[in-house]
Backbone as JSON Lines, residues from 0, in Angstrom:
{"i":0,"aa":"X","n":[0.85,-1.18,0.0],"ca":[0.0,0.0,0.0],"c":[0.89,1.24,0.0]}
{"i":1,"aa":"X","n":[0.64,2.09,-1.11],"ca":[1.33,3.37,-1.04],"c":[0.61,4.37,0.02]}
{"i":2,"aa":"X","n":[1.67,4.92,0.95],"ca":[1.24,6.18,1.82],"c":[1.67,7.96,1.06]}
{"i":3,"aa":"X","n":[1.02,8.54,0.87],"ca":[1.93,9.39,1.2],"c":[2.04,10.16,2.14]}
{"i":4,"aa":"X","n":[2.51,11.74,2.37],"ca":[2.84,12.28,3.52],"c":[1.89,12.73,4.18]}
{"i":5,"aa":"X","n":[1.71,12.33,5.61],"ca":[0.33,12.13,6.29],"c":[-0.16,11.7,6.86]}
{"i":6,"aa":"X","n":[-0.42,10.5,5.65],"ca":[-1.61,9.52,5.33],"c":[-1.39,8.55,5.99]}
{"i":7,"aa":"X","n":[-1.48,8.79,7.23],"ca":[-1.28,7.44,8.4],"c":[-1.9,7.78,9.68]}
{"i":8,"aa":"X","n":[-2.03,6.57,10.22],"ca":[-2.79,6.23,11.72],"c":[-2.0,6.9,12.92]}
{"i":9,"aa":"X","n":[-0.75,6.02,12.87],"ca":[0.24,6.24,13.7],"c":[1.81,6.79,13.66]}
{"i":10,"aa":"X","n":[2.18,7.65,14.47],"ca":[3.61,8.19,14.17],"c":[4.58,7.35,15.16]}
{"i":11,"aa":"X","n":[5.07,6.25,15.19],"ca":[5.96,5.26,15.84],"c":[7.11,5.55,16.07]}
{"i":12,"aa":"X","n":[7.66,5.77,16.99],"ca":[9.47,6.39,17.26],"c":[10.3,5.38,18.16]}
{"i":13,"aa":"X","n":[10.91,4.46,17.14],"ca":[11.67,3.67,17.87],"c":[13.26,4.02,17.67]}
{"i":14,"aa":"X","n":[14.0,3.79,18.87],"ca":[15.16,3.61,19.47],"c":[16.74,2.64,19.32]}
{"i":15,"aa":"X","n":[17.05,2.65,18.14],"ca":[18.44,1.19,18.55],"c":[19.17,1.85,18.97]}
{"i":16,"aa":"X","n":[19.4,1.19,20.05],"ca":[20.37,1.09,21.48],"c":[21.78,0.18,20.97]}
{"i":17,"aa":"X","n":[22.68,0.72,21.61],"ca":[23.79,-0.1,21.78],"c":[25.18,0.2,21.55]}
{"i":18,"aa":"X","n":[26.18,-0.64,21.79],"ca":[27.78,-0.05,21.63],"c":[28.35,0.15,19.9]}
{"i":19,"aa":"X","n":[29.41,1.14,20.17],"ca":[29.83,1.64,18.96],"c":[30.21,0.17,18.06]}
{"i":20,"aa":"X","n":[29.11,-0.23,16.7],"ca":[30.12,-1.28,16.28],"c":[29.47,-2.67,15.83]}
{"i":21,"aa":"X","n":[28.15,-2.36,16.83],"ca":[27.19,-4.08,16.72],"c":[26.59,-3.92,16.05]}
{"i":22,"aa":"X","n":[26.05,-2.99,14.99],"ca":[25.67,-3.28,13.64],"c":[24.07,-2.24,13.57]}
{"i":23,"aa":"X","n":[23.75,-1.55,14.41],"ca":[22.56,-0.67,14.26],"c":[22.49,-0.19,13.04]}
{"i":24,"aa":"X","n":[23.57,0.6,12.08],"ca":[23.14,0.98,11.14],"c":[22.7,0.13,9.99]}
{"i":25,"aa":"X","n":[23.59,-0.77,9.94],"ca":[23.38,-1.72,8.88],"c":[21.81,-2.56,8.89]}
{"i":26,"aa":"X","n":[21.98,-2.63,10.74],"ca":[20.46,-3.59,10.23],"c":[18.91,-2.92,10.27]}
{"i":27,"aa":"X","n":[19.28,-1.36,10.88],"ca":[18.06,-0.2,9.86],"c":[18.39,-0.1,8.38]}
{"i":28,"aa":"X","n":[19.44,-0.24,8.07],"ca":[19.31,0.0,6.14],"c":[18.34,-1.47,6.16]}
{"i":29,"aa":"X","n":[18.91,-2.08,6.28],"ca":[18.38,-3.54,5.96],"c":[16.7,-3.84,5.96]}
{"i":30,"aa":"X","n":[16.33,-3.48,7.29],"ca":[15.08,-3.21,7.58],"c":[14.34,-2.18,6.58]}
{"i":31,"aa":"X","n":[15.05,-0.98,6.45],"ca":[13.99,-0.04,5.49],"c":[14.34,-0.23,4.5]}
{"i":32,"aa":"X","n":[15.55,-0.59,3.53],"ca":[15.91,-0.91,2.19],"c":[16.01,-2.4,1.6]}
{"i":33,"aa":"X","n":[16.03,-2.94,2.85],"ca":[16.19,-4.64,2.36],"c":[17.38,-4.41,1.41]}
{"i":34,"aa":"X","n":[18.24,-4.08,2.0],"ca":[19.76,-4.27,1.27],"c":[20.82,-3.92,2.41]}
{"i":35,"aa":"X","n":[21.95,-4.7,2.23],"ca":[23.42,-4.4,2.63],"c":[24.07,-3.74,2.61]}
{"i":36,"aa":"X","n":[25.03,-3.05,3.41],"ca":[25.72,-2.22,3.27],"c":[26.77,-2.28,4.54]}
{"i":37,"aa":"X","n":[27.96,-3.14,4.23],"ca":[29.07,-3.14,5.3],"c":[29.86,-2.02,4.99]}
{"i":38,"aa":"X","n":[29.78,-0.58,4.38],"ca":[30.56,0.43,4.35],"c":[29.95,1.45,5.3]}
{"i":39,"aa":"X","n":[29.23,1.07,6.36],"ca":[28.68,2.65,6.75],"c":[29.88,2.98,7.6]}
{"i":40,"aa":"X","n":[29.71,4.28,7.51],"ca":[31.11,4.7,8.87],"c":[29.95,4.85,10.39]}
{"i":41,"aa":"X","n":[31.16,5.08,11.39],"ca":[30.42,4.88,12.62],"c":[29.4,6.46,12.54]}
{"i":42,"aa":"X","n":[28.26,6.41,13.03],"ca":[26.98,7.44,13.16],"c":[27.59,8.18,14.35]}
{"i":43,"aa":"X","n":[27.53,9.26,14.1],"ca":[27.94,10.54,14.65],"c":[26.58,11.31,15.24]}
{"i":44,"aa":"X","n":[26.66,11.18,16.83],"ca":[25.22,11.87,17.54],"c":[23.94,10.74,16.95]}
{"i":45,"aa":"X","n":[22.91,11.45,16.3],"ca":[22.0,10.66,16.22],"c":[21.39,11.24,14.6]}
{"i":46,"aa":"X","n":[20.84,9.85,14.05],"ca":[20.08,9.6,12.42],"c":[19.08,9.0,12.75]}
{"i":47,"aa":"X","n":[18.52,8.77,11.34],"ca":[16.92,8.38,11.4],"c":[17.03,7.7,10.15]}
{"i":48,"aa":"X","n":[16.07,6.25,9.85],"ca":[15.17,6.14,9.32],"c":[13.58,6.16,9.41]}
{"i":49,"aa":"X","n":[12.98,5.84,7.92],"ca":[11.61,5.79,7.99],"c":[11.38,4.62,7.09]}
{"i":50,"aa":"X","n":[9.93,4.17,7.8],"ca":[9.11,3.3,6.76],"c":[7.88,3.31,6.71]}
{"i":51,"aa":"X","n":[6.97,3.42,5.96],"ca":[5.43,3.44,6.2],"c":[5.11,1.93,6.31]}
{"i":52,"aa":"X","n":[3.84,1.29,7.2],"ca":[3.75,-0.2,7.25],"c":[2.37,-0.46,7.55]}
{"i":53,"aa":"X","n":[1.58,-1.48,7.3],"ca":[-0.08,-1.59,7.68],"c":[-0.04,-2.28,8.88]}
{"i":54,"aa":"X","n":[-0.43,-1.92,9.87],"ca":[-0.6,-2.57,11.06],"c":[-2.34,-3.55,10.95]}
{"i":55,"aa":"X","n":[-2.13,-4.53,11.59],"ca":[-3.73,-5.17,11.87],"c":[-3.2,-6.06,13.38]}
{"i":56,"aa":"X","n":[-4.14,-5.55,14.04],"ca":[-4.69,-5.77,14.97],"c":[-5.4,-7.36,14.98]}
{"i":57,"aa":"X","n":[-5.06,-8.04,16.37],"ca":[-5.9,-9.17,16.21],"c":[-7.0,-9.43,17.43]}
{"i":58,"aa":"X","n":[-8.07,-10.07,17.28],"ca":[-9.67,-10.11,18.19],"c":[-9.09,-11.18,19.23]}
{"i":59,"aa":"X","n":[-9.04,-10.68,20.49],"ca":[-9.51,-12.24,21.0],"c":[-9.81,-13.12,20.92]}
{"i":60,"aa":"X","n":[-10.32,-13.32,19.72],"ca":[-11.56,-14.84,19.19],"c":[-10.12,-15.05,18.23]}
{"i":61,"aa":"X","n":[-9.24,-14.69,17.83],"ca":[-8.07,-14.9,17.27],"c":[-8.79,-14.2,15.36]}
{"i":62,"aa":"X","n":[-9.72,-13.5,15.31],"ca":[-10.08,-12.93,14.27],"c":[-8.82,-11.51,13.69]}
{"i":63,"aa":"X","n":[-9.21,-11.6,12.32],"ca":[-8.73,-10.12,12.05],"c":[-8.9,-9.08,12.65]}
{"i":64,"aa":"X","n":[-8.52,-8.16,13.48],"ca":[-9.2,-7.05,13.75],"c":[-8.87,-5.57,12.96]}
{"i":65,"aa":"X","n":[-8.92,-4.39,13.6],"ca":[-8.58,-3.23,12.42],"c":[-7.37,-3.04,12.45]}
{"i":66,"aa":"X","n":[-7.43,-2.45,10.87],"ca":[-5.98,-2.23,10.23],"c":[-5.35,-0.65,10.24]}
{"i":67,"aa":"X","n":[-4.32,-0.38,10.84],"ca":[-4.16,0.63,10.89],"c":[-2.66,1.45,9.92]}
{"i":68,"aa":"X","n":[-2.51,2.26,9.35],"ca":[-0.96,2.96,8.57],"c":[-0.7,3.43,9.72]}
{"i":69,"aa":"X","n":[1.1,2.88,9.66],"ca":[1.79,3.34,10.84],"c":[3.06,3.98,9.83]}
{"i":70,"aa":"X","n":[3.25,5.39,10.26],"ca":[4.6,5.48,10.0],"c":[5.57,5.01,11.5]}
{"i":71,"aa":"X","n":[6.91,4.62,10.56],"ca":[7.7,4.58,11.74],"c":[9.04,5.17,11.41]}
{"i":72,"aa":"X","n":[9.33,5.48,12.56],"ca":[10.52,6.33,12.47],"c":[11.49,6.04,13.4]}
{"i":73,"aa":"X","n":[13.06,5.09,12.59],"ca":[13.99,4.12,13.33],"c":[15.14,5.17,13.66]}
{"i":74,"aa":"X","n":[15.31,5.58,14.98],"ca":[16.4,6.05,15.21],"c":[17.73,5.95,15.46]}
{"i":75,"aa":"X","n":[18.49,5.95,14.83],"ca":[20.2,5.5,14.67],"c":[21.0,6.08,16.18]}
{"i":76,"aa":"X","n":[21.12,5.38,17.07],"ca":[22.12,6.54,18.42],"c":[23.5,6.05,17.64]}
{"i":77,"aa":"X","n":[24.36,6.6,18.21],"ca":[25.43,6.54,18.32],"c":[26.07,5.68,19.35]}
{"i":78,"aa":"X","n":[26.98,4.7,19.48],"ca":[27.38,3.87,20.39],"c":[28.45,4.55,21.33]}
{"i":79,"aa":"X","n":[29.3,5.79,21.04],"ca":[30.51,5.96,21.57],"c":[30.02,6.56,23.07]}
{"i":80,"aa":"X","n":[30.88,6.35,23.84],"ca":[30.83,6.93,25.53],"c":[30.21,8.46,25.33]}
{"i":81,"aa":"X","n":[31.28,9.29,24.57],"ca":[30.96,10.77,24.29],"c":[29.76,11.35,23.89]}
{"i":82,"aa":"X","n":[29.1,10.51,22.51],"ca":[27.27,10.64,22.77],"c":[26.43,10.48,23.43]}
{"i":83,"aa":"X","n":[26.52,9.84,24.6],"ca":[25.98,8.82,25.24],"c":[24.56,10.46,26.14]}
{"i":84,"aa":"X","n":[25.41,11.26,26.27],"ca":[24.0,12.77,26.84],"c":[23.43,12.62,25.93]}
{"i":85,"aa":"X","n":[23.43,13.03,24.5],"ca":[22.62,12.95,23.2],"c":[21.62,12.19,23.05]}
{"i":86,"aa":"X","n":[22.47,11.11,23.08],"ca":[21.09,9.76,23.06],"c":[20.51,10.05,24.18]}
{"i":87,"aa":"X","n":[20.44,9.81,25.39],"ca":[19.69,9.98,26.3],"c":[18.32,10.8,25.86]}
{"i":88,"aa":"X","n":[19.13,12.31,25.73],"ca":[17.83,12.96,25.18],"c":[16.79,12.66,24.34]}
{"i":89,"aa":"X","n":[16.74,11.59,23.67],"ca":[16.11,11.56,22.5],"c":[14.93,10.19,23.26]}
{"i":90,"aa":"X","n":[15.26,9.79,24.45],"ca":[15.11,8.7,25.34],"c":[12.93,9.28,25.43]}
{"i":91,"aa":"X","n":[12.88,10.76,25.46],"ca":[11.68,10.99,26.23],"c":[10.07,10.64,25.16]}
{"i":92,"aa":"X","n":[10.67,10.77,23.99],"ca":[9.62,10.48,22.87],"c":[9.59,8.82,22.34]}
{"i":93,"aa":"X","n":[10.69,8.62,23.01],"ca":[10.78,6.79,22.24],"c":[9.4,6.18,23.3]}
{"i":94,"aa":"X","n":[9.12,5.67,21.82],"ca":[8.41,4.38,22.12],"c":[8.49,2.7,22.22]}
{"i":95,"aa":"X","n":[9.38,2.56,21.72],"ca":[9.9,0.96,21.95],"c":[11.64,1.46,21.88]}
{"i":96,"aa":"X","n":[12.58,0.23,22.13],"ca":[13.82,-0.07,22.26],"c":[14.24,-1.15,21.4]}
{"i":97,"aa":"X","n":[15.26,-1.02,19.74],"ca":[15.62,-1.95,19.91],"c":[17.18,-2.16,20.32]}
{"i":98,"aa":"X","n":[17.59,-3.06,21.34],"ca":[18.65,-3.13,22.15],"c":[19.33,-4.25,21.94]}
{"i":99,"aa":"X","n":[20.76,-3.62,20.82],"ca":[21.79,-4.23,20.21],"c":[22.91,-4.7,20.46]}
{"i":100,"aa":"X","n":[23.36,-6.13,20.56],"ca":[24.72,-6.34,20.97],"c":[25.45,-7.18,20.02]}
{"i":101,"aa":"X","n":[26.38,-7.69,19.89],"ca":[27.23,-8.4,19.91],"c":[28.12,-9.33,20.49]}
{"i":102,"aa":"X","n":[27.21,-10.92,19.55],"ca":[27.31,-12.07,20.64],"c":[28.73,-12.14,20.77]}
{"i":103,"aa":"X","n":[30.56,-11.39,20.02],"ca":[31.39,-11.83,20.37],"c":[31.9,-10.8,20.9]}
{"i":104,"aa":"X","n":[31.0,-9.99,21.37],"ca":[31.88,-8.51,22.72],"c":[31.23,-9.02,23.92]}
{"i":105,"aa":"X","n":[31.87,-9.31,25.12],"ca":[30.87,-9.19,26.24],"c":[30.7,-7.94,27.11]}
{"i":106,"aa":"X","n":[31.34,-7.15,26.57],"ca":[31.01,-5.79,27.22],"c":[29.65,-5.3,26.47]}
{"i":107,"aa":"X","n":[29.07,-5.5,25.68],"ca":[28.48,-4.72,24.86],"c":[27.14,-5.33,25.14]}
{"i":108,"aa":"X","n":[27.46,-7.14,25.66],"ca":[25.78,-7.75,26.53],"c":[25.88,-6.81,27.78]}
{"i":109,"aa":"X","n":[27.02,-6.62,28.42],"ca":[26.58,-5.88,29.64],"c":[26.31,-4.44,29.94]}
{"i":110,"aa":"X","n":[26.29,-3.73,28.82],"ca":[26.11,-2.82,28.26],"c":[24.33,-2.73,28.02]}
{"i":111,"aa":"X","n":[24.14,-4.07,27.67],"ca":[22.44,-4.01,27.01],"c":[22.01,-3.85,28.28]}
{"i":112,"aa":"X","n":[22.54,-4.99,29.53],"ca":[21.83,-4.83,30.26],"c":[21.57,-3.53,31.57]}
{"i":113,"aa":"X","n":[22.35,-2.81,31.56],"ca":[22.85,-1.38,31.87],"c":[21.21,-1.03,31.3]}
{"i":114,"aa":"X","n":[21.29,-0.99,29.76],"ca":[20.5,0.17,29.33],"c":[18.79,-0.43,30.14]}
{"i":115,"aa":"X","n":[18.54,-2.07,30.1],"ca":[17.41,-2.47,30.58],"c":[17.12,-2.09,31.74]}
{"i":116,"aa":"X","n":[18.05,-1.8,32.72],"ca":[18.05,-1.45,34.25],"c":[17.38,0.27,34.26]}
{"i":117,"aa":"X","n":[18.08,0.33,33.09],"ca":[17.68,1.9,33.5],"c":[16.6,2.78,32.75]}
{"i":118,"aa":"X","n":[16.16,1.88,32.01],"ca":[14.84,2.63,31.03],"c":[13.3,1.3,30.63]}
{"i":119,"aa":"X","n":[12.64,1.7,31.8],"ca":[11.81,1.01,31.13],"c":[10.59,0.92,30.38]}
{"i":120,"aa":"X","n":[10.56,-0.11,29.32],"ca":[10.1,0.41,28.17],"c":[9.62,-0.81,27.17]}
{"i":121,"aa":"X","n":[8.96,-0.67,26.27],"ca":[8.32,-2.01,25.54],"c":[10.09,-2.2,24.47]}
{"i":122,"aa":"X","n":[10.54,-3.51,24.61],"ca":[12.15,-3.13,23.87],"c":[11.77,-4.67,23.51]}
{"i":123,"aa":"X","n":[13.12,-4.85,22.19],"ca":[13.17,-6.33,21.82],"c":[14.82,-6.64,21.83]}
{"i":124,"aa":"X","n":[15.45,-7.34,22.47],"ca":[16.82,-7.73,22.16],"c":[17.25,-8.65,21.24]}
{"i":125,"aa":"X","n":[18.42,-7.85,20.55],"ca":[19.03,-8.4,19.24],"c":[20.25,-8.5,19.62]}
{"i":126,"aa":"X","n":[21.25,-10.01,19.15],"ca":[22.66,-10.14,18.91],"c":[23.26,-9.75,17.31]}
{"i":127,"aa":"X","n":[23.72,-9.47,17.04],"ca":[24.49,-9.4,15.62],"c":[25.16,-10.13,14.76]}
{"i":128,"aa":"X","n":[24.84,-11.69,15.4],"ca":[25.88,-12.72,15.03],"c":[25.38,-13.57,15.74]}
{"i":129,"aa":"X","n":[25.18,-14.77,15.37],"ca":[24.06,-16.12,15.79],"c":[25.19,-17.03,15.62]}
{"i":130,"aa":"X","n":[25.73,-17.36,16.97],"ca":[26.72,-18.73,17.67],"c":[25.79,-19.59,18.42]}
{"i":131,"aa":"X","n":[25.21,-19.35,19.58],"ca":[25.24,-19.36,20.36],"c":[23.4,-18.73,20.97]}
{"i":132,"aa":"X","n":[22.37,-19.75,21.36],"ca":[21.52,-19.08,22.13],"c":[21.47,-18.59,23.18]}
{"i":133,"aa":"X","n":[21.15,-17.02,23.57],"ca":[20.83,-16.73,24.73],"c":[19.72,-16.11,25.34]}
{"i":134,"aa":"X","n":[19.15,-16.84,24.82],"ca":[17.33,-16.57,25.08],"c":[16.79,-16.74,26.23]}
{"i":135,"aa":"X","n":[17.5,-17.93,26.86],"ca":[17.3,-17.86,28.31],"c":[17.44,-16.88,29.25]}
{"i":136,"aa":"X","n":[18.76,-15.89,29.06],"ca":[19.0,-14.72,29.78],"c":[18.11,-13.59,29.86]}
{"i":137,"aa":"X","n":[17.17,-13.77,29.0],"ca":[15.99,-12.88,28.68],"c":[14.73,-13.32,28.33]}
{"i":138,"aa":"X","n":[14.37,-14.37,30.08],"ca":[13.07,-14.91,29.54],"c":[11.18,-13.98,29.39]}
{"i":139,"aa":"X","n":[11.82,-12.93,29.76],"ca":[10.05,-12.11,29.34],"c":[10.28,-11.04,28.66]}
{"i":140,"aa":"X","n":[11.28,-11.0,27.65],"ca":[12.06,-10.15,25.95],"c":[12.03,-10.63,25.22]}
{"i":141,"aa":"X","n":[11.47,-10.32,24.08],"ca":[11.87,-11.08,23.31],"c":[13.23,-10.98,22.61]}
{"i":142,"aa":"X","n":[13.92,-11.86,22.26],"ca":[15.15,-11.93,21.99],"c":[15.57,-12.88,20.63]}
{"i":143,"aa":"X","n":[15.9,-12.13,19.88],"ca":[16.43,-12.55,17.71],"c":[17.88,-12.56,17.85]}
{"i":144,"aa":"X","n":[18.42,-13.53,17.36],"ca":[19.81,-13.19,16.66],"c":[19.8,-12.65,15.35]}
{"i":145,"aa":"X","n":[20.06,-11.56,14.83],"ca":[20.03,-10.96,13.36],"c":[21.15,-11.07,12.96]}
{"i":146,"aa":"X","n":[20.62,-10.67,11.65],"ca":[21.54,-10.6,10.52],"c":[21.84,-9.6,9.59]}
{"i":147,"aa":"X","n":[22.15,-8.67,9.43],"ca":[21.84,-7.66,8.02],"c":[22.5,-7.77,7.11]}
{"i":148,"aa":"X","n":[23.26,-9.15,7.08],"ca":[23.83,-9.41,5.51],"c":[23.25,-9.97,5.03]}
{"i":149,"aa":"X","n":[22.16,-10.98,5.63],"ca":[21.52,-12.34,5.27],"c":[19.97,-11.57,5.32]}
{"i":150,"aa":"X","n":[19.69,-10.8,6.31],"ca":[18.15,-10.52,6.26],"c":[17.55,-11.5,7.77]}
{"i":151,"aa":"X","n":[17.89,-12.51,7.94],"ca":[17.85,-12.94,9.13],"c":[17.12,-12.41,10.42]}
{"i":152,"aa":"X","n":[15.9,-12.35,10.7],"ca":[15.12,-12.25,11.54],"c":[15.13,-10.69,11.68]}
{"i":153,"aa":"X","n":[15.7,-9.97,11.1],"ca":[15.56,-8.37,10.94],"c":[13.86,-8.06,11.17]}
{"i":154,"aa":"X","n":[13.06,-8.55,9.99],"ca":[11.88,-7.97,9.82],"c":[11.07,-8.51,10.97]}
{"i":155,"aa":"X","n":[11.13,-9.8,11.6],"ca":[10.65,-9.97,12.45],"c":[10.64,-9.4,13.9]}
{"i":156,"aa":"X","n":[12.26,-9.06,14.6],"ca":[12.24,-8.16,15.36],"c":[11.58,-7.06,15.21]}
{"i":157,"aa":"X","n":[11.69,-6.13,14.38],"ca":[11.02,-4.78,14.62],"c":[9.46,-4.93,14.46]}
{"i":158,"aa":"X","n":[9.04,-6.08,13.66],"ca":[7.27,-6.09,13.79],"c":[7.33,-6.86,15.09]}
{"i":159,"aa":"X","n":[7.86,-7.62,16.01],"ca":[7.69,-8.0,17.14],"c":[7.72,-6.58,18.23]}
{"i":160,"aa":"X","n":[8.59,-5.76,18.04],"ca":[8.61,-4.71,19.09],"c":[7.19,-3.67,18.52]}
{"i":161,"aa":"X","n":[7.07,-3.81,17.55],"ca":[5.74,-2.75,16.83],"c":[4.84,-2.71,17.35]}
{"i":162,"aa":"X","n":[4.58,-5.12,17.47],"ca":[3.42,-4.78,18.25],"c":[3.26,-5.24,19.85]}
{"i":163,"aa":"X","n":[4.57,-5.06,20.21],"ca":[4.21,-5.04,21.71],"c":[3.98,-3.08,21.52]}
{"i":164,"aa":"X","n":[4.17,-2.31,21.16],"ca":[4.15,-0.73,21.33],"c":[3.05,-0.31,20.82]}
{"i":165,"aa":"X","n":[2.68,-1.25,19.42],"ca":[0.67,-0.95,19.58],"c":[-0.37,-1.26,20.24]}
{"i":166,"aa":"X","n":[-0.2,-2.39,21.13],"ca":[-0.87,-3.2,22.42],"c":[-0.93,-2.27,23.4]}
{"i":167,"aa":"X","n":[0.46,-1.93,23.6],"ca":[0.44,-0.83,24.6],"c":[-0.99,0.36,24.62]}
{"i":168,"aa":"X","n":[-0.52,1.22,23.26],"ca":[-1.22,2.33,23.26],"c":[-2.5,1.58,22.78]}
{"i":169,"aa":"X","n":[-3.19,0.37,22.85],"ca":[-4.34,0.34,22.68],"c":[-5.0,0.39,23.69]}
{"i":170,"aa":"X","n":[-4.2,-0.31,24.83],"ca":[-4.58,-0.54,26.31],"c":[-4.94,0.85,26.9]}
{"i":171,"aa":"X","n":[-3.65,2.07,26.29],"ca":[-3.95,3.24,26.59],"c":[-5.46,3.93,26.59]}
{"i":172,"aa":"X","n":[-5.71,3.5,25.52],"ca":[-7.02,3.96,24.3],"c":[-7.94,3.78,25.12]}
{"i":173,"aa":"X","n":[-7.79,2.49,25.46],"ca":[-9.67,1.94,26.16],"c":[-9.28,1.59,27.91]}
{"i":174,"aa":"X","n":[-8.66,2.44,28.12],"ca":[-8.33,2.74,29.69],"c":[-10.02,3.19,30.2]}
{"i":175,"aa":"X","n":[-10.24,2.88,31.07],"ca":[-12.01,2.95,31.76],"c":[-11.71,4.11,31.74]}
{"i":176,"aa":"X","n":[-10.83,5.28,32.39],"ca":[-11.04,6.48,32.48],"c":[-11.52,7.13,31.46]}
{"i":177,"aa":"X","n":[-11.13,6.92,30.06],"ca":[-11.44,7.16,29.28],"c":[-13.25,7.18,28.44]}
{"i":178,"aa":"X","n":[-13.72,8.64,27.63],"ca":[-14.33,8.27,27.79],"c":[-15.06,8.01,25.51]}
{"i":179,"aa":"X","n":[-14.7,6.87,25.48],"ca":[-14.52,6.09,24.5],"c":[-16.12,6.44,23.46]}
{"i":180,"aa":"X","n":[-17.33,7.16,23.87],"ca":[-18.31,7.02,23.03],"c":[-18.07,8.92,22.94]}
{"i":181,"aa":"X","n":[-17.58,9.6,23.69],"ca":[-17.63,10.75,23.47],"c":[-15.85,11.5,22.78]}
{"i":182,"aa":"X","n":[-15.43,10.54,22.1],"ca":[-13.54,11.26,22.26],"c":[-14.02,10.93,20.66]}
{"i":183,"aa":"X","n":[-13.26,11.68,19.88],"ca":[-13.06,11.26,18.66],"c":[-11.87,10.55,18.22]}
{"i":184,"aa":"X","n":[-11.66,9.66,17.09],"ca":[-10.67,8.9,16.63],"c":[-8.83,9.51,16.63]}
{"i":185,"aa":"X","n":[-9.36,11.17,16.29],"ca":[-8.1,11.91,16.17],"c":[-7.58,12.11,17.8]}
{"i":186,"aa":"X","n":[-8.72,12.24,18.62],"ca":[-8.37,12.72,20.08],"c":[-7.73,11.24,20.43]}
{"i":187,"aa":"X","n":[-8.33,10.08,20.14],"ca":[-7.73,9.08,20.81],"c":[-6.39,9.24,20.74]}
{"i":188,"aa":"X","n":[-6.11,8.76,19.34],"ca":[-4.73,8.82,18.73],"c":[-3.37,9.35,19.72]}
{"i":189,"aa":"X","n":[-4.12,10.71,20.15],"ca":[-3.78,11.85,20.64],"c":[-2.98,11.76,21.65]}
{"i":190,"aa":"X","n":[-4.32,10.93,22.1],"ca":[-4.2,10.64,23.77],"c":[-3.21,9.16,24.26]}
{"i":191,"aa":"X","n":[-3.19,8.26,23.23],"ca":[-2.51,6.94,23.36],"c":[-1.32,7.59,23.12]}
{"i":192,"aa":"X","n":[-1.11,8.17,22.05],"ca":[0.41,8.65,22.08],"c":[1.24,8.97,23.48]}
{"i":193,"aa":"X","n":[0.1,10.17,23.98],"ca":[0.48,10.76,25.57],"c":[0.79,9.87,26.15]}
{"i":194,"aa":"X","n":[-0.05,9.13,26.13],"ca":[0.22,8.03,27.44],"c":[1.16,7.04,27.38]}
{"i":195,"aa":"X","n":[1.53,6.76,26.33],"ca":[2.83,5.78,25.53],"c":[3.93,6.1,26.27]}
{"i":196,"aa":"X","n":[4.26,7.71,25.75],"ca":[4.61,8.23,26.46],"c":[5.49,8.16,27.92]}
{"i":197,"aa":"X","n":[4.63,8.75,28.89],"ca":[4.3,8.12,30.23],"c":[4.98,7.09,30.2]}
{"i":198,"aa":"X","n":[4.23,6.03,29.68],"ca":[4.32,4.52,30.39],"c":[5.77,4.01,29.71]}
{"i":199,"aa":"X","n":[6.11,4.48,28.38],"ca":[7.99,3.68,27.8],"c":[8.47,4.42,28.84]}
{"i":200,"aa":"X","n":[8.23,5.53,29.11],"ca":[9.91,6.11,29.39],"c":[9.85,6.75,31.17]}
């Protein structure tokens, strides 16, 4: 489905986390271009991609439910010590985490887990290199070994973190306080965002 500028449900702002080196940029090209690229130089402060995507929702009864256009918008941090204020800042609008390591640094798992201690938030953990499972270390995360040369569970991580971050703001949506026969569709929107908000960060 073509979007153009707009023409969407949701504005999605996700986060890759992680040390200078484990592969964030490569596996956002990958994700929004479905192509390779082992020449990027290291990301300086903070970049962005985008992708427009159809979200659908599923019923309890395990039915289709509604379909919604999400833009999303993948943010590149920077891994080095010296950015590390920068990124932070950018910490207050994120809505999901994805939180990057490298299965042959072990500073860079203890690094992930640094960032889990200290921000919590709907996130999915990724290794950069598949030896070795460690799925166990993260039994209520979900947790991919990727790939961005191969394509390798790329697309699945980020629609796994998508829709733990649209669950979220649906829960937001139809919160009892809320009052759901008198708000309009745009106010909801509005208001799940707010509260997303709130509740990632």
């Amino acid at each position: 489905i073509t979007m153009t500028d707009g023409d969407y449900d949701y504005l999605i702002k996700l986060l890759a986390l992680g040390d200078s080196g484990v592969g964030k940029t490569t596996f956002l090209y990958r994700y929004t271009d479905n192509k390779f690229n082992p020449k990027f130089i290291t990301t300086v402060g903070i970049d962005f991609r985008e992708k427009r995507v159809v979200y659908t929702t599923n019923s309890p009864n395990g039915t289709t439910g509604k379909t919604f256009k999400v833009h999303l918008q993948l943010w590149d941090t920077a891994g080095q010590e010296r950015f590390r204020s920068l990124t932070t800042a950018f910490f207050r609008d994120a809505m999901g985490f994805l939180l990057m390591f490298d299965l042959t640094s072990q500073q860079s798992f203890l690094n992930v887990r640094n960032w889990m201690k200290n921000h919590k938030c709907e996130c999915v953990i990724q290794a950069s290199s598949s030896d070795v499972c460690l799925c166990l270390l993260f039994p209520r995360i979900p947790y991919f070994e990727t790939s961005a040369a191969t394509g390798a569970e790329v697309e699945k991580s980020v629609v796994t973190l998508l829709d733990l971050v649209m669950k979220r703001m649906e829960q937001c949506v139809d919160k009892p306080a809320a009052d759901a026969h008198n708000t309009d569709s745009s106010s909801k929107l509005d208001a799940a965002a707010a509260d997303e908000k709130k509740c990632a960060c």
